[in-house]
DSSP file (Angstrom, degrees, kcal/mol; ACC not computed):
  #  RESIDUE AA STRUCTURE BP1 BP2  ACC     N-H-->O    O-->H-N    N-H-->O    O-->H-N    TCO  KAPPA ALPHA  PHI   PSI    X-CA   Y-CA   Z-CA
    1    1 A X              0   0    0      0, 0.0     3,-0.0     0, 0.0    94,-0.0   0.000 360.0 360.0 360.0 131.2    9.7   21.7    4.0
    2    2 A X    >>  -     0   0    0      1,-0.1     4,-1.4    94,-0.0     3,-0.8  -0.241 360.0 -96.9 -88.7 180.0    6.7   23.7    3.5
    3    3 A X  G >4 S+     0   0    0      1,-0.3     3,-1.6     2,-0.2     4,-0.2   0.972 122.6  53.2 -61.2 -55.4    3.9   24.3    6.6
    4    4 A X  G 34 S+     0   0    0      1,-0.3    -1,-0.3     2,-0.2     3,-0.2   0.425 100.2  53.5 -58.7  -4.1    1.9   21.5    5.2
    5    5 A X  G X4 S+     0   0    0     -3,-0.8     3,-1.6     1,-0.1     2,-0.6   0.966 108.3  52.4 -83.6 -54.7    4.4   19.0    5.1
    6    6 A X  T << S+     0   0    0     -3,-1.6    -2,-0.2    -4,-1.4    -1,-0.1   0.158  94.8  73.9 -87.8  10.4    5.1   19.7    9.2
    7    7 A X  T 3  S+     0   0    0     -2,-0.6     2,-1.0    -4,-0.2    -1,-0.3   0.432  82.2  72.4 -80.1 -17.8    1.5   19.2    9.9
    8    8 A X  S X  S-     0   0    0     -3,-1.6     3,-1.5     1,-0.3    -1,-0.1  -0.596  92.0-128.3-119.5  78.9    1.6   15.3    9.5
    9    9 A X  T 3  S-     0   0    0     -2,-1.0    -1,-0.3     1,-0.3    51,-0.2   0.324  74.0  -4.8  48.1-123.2    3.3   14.3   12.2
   10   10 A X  T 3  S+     0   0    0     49,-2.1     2,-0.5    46,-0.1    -1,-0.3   0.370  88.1 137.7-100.0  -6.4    6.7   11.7   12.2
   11   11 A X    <   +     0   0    0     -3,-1.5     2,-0.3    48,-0.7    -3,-0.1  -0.467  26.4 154.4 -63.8  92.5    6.1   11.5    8.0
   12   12 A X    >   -     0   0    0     -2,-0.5     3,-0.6     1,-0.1    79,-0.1  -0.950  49.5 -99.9-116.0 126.4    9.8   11.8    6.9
   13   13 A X  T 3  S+     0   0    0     -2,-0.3    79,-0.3     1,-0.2    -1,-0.1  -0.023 112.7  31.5 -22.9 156.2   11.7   10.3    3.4
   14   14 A X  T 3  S+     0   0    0     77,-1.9     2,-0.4     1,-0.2    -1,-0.2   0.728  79.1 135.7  45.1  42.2   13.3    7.3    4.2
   15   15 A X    <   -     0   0    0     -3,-0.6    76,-2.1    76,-0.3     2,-0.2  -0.911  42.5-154.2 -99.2 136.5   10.9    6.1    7.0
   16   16 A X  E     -A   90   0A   0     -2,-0.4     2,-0.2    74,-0.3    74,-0.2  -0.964  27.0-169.5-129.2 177.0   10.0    1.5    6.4
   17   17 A X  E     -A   89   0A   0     72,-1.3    72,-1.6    -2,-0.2     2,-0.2  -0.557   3.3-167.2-127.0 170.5    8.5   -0.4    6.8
   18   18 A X  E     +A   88   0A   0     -2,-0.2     2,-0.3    70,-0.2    70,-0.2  -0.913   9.7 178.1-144.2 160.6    8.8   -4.7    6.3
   19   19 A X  E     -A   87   0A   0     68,-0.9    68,-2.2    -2,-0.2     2,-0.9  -0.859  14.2-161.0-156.3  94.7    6.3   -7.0    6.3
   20   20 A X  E     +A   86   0A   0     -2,-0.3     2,-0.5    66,-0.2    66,-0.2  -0.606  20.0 175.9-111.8  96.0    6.6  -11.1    5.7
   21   21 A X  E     -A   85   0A   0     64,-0.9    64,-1.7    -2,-0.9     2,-0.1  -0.817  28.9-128.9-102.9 107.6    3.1  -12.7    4.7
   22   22 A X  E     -A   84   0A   0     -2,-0.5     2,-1.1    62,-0.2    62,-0.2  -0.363  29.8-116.8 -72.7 150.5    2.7  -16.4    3.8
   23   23 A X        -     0   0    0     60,-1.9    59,-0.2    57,-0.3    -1,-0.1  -0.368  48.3-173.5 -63.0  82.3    0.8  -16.7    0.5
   24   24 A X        -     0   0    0     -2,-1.1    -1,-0.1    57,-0.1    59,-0.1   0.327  45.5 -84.4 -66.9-137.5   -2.2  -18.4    1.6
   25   25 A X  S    S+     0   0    0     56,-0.1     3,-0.2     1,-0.1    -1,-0.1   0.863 124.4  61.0-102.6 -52.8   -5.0  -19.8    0.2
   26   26 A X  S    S+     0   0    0      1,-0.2     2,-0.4    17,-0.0    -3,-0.1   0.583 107.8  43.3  -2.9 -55.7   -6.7  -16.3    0.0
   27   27 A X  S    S+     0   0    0      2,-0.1    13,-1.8    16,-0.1     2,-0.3  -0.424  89.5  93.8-119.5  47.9   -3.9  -14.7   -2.4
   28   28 A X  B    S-H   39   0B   0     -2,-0.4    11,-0.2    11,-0.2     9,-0.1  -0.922  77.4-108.7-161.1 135.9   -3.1  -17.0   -4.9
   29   29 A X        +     0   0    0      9,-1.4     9,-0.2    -2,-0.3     3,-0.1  -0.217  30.7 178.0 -66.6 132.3   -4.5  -17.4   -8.5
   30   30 A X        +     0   0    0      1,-0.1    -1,-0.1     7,-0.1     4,-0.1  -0.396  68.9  89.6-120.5  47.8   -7.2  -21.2   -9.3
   31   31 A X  S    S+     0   0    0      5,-0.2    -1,-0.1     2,-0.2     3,-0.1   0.668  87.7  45.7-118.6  -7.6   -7.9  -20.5  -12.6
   32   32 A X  S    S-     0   0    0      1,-0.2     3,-0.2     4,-0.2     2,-0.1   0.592 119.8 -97.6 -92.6  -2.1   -4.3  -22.9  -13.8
   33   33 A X    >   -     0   0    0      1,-0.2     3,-1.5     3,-0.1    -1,-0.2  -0.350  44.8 -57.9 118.2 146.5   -5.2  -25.5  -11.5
   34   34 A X  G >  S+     0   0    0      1,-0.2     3,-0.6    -2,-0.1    -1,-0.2   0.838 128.7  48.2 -55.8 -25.1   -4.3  -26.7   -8.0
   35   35 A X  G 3  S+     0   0    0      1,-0.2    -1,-0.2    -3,-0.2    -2,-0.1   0.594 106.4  53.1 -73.5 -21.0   -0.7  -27.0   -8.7
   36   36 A X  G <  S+     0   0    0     -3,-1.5     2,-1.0    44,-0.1    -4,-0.2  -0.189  70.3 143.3-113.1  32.1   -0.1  -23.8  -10.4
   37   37 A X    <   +     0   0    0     -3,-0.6    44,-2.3    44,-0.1     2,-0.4  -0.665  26.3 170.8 -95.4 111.2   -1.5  -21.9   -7.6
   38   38 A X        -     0   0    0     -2,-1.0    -9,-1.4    42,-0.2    42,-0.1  -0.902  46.3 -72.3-119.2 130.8    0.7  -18.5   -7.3
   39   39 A X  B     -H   28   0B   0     40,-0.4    40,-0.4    -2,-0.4   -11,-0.2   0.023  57.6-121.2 -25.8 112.6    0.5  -15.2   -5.4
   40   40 A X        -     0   0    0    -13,-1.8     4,-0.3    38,-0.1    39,-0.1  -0.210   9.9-132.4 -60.6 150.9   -2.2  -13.5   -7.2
   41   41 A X  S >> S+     0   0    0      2,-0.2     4,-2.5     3,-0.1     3,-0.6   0.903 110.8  59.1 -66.6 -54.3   -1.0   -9.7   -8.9
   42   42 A X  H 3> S+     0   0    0      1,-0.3     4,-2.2     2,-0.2     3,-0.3   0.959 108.0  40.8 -62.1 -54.8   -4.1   -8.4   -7.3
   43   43 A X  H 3> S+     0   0    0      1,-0.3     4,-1.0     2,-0.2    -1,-0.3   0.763 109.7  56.5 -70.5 -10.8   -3.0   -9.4   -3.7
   44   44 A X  H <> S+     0   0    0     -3,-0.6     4,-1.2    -4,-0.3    -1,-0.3   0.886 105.7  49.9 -76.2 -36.3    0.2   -8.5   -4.0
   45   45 A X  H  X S+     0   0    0     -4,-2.5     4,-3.7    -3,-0.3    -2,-0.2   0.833 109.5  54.0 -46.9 -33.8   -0.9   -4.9   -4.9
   46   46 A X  H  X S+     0   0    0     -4,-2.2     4,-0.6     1,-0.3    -1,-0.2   0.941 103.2  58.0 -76.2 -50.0   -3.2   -4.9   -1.8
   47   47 A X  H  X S+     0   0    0     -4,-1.0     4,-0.9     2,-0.3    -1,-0.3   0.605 108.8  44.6 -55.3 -39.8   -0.1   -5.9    0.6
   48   48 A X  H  X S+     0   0    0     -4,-1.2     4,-2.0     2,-0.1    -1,-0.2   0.991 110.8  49.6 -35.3 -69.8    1.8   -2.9   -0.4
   49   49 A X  H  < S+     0   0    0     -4,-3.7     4,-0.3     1,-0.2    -2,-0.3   0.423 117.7  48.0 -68.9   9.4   -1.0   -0.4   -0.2
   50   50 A X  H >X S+     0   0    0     -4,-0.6     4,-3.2     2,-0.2     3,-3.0   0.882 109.8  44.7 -76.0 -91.4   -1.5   -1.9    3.0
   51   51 A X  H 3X S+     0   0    0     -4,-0.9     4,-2.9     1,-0.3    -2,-0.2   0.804 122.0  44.3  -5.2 -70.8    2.0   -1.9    4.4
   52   52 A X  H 3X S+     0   0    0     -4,-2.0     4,-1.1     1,-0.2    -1,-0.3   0.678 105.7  57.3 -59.8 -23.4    2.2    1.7    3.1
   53   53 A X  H <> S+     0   0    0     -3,-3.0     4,-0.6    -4,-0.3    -2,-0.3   0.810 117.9  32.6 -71.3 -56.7   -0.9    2.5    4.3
   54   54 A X  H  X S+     0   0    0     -4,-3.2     4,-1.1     1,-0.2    -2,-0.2   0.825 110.3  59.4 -74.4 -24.0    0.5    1.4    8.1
   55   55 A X  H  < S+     0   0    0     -4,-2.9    -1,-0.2    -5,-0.5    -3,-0.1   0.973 116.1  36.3 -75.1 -34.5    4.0    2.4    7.7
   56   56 A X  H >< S+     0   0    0     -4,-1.1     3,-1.2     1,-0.2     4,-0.2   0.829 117.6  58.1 -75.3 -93.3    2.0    6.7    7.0
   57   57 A X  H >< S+     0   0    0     -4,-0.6     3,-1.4     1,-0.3    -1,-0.2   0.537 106.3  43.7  -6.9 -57.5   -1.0    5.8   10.0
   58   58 A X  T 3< S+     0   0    0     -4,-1.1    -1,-0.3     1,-0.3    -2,-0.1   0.484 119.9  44.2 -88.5  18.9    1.6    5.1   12.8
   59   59 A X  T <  S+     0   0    0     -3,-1.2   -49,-2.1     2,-0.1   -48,-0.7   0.284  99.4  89.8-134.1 -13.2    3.4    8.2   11.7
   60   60 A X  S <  S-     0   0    0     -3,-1.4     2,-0.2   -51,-0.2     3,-0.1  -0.785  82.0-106.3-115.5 143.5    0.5   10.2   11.3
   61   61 A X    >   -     0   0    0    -54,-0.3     3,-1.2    -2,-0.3    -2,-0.1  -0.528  55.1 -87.4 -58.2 131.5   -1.6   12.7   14.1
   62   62 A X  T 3  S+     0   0    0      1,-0.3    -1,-0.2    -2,-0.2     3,-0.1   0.056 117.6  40.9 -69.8 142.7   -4.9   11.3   15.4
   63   63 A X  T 3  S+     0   0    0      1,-0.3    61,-3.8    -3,-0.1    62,-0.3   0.421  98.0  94.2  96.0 -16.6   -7.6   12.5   12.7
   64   64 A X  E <   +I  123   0C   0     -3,-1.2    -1,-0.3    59,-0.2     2,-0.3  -0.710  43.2 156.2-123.4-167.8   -5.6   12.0    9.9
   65   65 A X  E     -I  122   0C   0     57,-1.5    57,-1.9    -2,-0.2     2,-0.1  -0.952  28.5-121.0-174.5 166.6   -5.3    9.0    7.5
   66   66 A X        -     0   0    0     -2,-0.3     2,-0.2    55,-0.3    55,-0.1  -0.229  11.0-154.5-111.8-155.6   -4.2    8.4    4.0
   67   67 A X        -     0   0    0     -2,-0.1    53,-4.0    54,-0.0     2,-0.2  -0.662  30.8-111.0-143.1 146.6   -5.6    6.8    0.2
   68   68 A X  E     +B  119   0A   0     -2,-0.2    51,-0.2    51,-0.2     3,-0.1  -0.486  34.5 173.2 -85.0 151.8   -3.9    5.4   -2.3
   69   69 A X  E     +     0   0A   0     49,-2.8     2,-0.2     1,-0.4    50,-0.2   0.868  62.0  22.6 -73.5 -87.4   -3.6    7.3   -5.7
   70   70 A X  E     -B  118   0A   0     48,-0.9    48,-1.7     2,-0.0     2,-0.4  -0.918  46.2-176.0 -99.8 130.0   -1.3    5.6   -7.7
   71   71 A X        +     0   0    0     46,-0.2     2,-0.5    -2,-0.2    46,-0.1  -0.966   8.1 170.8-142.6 121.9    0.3    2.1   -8.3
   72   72 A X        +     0   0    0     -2,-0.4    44,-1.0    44,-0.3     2,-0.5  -0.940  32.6 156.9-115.8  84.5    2.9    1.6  -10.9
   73   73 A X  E     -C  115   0A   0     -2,-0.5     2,-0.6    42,-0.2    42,-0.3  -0.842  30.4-154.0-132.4 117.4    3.9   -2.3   -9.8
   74   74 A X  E     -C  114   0A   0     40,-1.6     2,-1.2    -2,-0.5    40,-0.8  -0.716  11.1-142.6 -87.7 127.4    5.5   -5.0  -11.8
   75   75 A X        +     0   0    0     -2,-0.6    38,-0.3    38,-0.2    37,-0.1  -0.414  23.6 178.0 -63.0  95.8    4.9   -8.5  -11.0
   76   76 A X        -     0   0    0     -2,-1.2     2,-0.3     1,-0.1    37,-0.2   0.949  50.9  -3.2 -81.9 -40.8    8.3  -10.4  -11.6
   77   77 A X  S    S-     0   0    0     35,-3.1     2,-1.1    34,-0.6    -1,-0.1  -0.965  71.1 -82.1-146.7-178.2    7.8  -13.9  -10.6
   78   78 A X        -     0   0    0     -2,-0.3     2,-0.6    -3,-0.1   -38,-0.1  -0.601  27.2-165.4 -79.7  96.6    5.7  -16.7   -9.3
   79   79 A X        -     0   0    0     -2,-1.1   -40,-0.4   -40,-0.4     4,-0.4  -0.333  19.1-141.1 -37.5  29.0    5.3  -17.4   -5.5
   80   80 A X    >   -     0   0    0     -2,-0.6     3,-1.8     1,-0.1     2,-0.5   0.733  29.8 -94.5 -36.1 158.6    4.0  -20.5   -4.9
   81   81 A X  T 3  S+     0   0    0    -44,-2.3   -57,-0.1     1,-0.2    -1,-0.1  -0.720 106.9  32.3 -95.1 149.1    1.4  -20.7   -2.0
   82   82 A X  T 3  S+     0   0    0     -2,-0.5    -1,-0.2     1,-0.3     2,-0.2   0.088 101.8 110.9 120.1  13.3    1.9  -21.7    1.5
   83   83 A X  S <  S-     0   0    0     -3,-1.8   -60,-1.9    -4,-0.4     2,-0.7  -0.533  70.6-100.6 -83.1 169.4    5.5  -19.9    0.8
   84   84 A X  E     -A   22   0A   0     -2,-0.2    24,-0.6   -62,-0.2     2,-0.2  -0.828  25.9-158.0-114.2 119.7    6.7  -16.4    2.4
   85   85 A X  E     -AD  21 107A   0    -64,-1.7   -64,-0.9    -2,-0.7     2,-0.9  -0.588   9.1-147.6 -58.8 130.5    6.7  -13.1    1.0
   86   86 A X  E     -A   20   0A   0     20,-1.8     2,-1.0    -2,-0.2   -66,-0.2  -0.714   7.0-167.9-106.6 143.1    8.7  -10.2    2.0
   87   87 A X  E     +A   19   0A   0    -68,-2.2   -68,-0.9    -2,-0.9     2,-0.6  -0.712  13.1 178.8 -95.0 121.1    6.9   -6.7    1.5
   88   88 A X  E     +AE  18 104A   0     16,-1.4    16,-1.3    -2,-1.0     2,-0.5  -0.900  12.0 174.1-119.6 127.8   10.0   -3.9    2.0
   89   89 A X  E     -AE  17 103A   0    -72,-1.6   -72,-1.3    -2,-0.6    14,-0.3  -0.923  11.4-170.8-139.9 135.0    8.6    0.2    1.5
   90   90 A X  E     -AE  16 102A   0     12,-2.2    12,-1.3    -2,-0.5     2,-1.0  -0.754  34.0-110.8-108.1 167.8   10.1    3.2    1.9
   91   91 A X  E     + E   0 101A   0    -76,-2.1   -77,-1.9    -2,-0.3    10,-0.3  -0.837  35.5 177.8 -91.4 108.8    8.9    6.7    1.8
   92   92 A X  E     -     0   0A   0      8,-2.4     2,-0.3    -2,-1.0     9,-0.2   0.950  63.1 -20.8 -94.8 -74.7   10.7    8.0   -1.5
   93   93 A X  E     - E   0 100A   0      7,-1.5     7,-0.7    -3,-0.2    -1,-0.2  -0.760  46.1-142.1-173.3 128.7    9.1   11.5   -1.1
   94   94 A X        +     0   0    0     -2,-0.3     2,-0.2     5,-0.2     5,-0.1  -0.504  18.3 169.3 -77.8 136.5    6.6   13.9    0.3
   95   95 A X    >   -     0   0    0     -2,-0.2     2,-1.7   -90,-0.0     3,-1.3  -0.645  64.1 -55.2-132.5  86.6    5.2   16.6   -1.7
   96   96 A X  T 3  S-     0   0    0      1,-0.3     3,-0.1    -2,-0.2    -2,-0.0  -0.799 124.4 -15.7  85.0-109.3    2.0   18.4    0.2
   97   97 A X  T 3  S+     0   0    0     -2,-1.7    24,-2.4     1,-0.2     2,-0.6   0.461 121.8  99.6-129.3 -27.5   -0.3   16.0    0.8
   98   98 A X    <   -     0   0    0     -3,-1.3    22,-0.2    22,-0.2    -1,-0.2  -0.538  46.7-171.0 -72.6  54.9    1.3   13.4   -1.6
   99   99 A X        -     0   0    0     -2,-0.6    20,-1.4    -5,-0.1     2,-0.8   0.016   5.4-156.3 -68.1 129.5    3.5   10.6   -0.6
  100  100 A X  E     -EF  93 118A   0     -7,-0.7    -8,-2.4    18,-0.2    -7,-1.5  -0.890   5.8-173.8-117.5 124.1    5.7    8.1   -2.7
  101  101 A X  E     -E   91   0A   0     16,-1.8     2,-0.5    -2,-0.8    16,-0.4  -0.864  16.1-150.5-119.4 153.3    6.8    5.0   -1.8
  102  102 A X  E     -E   90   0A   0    -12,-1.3   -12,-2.2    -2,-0.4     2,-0.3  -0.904  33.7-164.6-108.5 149.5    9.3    2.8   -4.0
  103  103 A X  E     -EG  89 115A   0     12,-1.8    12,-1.7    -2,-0.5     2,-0.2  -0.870  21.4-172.3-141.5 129.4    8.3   -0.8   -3.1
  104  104 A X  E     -EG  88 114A   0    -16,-1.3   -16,-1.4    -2,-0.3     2,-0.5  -0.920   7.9-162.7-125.8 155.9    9.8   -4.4   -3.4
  105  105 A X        +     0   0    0      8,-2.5     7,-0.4    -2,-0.2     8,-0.3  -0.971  22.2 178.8-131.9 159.5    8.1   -8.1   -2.7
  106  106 A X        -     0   0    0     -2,-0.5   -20,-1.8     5,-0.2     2,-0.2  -0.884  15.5-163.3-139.8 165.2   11.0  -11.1   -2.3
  107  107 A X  B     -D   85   0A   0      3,-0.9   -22,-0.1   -22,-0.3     5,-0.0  -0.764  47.2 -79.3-132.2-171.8   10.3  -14.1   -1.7
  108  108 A X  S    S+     0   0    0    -24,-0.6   -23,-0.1    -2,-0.2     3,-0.1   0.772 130.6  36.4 -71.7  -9.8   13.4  -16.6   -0.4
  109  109 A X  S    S-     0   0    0      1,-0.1     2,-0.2     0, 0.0    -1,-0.2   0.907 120.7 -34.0 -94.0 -33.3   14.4  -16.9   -3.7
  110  110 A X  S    S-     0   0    0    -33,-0.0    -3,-0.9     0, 0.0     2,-0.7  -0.690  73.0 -40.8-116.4-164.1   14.0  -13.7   -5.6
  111  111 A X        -     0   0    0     -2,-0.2   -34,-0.6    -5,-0.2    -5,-0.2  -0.663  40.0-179.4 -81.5  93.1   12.5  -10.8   -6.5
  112  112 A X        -     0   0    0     -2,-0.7   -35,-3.1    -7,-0.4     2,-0.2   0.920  58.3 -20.7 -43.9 -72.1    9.0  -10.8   -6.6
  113  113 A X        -     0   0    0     -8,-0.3    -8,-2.5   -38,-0.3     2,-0.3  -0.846  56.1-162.9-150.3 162.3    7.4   -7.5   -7.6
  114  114 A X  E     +CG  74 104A   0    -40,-0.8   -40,-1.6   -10,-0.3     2,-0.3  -0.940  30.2  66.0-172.5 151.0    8.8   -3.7   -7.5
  115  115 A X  E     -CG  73 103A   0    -12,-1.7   -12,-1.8    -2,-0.3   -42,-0.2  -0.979  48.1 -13.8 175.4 174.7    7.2   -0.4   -7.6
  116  116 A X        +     0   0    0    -44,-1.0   -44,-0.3   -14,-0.3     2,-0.3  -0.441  22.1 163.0   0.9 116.2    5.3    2.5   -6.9
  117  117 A X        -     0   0    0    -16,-0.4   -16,-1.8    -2,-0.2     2,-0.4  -0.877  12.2-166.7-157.0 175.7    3.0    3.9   -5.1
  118  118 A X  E     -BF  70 100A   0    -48,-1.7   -49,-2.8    -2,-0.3   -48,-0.9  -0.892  11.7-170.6-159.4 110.7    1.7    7.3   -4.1
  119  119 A X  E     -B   68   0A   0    -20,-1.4     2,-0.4    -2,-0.4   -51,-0.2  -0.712  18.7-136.7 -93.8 154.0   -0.9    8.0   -1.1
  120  120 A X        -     0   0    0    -53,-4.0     2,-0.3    -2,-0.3   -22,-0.2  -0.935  19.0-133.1-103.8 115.3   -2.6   11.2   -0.4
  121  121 A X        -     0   0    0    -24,-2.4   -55,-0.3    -2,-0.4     2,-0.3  -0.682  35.7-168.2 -89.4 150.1   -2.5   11.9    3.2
  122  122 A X  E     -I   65   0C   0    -57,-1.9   -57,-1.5    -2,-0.3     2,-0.2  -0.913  29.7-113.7-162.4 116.1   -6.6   13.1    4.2
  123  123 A X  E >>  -I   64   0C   0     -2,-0.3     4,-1.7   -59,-0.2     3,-1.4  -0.505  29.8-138.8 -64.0 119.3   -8.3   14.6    7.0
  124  124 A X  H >> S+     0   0    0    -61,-3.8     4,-2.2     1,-0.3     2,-2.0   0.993  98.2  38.8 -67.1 -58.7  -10.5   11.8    8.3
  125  125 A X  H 34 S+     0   0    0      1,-0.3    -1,-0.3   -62,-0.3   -61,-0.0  -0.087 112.3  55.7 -76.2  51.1  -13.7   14.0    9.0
  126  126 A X  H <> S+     0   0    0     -2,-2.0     4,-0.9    -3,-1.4    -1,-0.3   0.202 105.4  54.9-138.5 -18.3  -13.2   16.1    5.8
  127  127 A X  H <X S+     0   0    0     -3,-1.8     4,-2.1    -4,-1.7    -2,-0.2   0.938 114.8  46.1 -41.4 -71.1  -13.2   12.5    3.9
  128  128 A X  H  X S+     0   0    0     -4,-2.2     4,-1.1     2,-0.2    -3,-0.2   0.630 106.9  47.8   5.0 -81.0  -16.5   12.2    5.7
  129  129 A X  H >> S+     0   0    0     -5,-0.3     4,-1.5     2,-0.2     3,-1.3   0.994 115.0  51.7 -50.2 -76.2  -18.0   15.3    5.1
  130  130 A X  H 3< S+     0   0    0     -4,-0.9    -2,-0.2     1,-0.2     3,-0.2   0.753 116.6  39.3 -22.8 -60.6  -16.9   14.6    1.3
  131  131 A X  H 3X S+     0   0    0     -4,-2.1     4,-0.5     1,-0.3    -1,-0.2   0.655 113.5  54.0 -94.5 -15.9  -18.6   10.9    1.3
  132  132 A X  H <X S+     0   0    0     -3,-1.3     4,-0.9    -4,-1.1    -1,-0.3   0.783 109.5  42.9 -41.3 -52.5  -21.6   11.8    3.2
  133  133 A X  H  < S+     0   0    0     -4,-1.5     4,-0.3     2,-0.2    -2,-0.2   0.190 118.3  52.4-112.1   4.6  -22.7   14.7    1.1
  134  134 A X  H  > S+     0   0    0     -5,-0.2     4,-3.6    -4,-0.2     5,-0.3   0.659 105.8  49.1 -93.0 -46.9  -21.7   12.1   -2.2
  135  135 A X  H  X S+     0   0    0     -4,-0.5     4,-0.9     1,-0.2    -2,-0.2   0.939 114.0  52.2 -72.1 -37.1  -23.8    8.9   -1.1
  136  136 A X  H >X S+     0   0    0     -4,-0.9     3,-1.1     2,-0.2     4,-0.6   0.992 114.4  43.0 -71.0 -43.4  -27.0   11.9   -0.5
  137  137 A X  H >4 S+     0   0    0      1,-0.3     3,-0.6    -4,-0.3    -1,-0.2   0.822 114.7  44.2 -56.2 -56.6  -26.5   13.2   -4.0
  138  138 A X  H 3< S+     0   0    0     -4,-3.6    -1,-0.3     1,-0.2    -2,-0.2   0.370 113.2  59.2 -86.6  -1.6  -26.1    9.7   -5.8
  139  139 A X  H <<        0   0    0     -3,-1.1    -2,-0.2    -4,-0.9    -1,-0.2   0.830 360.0 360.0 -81.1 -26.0  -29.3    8.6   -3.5
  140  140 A X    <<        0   0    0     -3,-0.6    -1,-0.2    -4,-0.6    -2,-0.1  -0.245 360.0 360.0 -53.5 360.0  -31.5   11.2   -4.9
């Protein structure tokens, strides 16, 4: 482990997280019809980088914070809504400032979705700085 990996706190391989979130009204596709209304791709993505997003944050030293990167996630079958996901991540592996997490969704019958995903962990007030001095540029 290099210095910068032993700067970010409790952020170890094999650290998860789980997470079980009914499919509301919110997350679920209307463009087949009221019947065919299924946990949306897009909200399933979100519910990872979320998940992953909490599992690095409570693991992480005040001041710092992560963004997502990457997402390699296939969507394997149909939820219906008002049923329960589970969202399972692990931390796969740190490299610097990069993190990978390998990802699953289930529901009580299968396998939902499986992945990917790769945060960058970020100094909040150097994010800031960064998005301050972007928003004057592009105001200009």
């Amino acid at each position: 482990m290099t210095n910068s990996e032993e700067q970010f706190g409790e952020v170890t391989a094999g650290l998860t997280l789980r997470r079980e979130i009914t499919v509301g009204e919110d997350r679920v596709i209307t463009f087949m019809g009221k019947d065919l209304q299924v946990y949306e791709t897009p909200s399933m993505i979100a519910d990872i980088e979320y998940a992953c997003r909490d599992l690095l944050f409570q693991n992480l030293p005040k001041g710092w914070d992560s963004v997502g990167i990457l997402v390699d996630i296939r969507h394997l079958a149909a939820t219906p809504q008002d049923e329960v996901v589970t969202v399972d991540v692990r931390i796969e592996e740190i490299k610097n400032r990069r993190v990978r997490f390998v990802c699953k969704v289930s529901d009580s019958e299968e396998l939902v979705g499986e992945g990917i995903h790769d945060r960058h962990i970020i100094s909040i007030d150097r994010h800031r700085k960064r998005v301050l001095e972007k928003r004057s540029l592009m105001r200009t």
